[in-house]
C-alpha positions in Angstrom: 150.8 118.9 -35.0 150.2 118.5 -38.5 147.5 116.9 -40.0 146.7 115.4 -43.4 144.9 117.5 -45.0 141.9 116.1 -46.7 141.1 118.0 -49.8 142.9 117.7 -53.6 145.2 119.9 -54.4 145.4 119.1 -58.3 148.9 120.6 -57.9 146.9 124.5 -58.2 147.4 127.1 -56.2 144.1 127.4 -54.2 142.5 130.7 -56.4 143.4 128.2 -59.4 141.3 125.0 -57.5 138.0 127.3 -56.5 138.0 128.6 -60.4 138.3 125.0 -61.0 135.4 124.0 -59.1 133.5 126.7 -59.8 133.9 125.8 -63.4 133.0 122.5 -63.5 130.1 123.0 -61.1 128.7 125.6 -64.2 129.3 122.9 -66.8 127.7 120.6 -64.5 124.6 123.0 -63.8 124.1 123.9 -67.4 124.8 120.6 -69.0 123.4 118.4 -66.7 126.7 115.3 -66.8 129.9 116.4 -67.6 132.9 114.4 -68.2 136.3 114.6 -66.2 138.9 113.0 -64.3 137.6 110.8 -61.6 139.2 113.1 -59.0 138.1 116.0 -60.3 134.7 114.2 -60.2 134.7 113.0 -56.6 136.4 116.8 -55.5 133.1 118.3 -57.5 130.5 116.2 -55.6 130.5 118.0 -52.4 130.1 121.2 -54.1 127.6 120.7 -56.5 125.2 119.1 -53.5 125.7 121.7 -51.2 124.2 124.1 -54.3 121.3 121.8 -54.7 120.4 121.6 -51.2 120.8 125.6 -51.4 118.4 125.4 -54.1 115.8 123.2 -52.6 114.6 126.3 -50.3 114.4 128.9 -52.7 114.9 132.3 -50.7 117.1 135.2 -51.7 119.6 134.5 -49.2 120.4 131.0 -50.7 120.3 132.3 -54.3 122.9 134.9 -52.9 125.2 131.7 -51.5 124.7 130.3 -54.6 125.8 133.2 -56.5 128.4 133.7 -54.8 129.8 130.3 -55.4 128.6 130.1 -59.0 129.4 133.2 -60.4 127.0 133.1 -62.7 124.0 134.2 -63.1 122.4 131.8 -65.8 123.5 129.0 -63.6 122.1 129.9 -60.9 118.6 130.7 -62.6 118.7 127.0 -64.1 119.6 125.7 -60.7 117.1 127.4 -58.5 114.0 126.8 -61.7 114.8 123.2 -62.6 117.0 121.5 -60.6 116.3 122.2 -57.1 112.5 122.4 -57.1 113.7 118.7 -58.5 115.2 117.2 -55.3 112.6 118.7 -52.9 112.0 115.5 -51.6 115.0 113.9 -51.7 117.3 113.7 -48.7 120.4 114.1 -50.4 122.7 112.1 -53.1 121.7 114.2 -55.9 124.6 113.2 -58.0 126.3 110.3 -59.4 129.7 109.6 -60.3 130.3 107.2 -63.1 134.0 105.4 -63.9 135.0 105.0 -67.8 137.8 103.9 -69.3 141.6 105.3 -69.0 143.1 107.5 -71.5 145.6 105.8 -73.9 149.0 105.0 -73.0 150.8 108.2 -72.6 147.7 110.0 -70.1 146.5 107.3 -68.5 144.3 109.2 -65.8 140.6 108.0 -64.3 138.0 109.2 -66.4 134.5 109.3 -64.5 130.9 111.0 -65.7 129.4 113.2 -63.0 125.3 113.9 -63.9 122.1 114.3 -61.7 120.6 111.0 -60.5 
């Protein structure tokens, strides 16, 4: 039987969506808020907690998972320094999505913010 399938596609092959998010979780490591689309923004959420909470106990196995999802090596340092030690009390819900305004006429797609709480 099929069933709906639950993630966004962004209409990218799926190499295309994990560069995607992989991207945007770099921007959002590095830079702290980012802005996107508000799907793109939502998608990202999951992803960049599951980092954090990687981060919050700092061993080299989790720097590895990290790494591995990252890619990048200066994110993960930043991540692992200043943002997980961070969240070590917190139980979860280390990001927040904010909605802005549309695009102009022709693009009219959800804008959102996504930064650390």
């Amino acid at each position: 039987m099929a069933y709906t399938k639950k993630a966004r596609v962004f209409g990218r092959p799926a190499n295309q969506r994990r560069a995607l998010m992989r991207s945007l979780a770099r921007s959002l490591v590095l830079n702290e808020r980012i802005s996107t689309t508000e799907a793109k923004a939502k998608e990202l959420r999951p992803f960049v907690e599951r980092l954090v909470t990687y981060s919050k106990n700092n061993t080299l196995a989790s720097r590895r998972l990290a790494m591995a999802r990252l890619q990048d090596a200066e994110a993960v340092k930043k991540l692992f320094d200043s943002i997980g030690p961070r969240y070590t009390s917190r139980a979860g819900g280390y990001t927040r999505v904010v909605k802005r305004a549309k695009r102009g006429a022709n693009d009219a797609r959800k804008l959102a913010y996504i930064a650390f709480v």
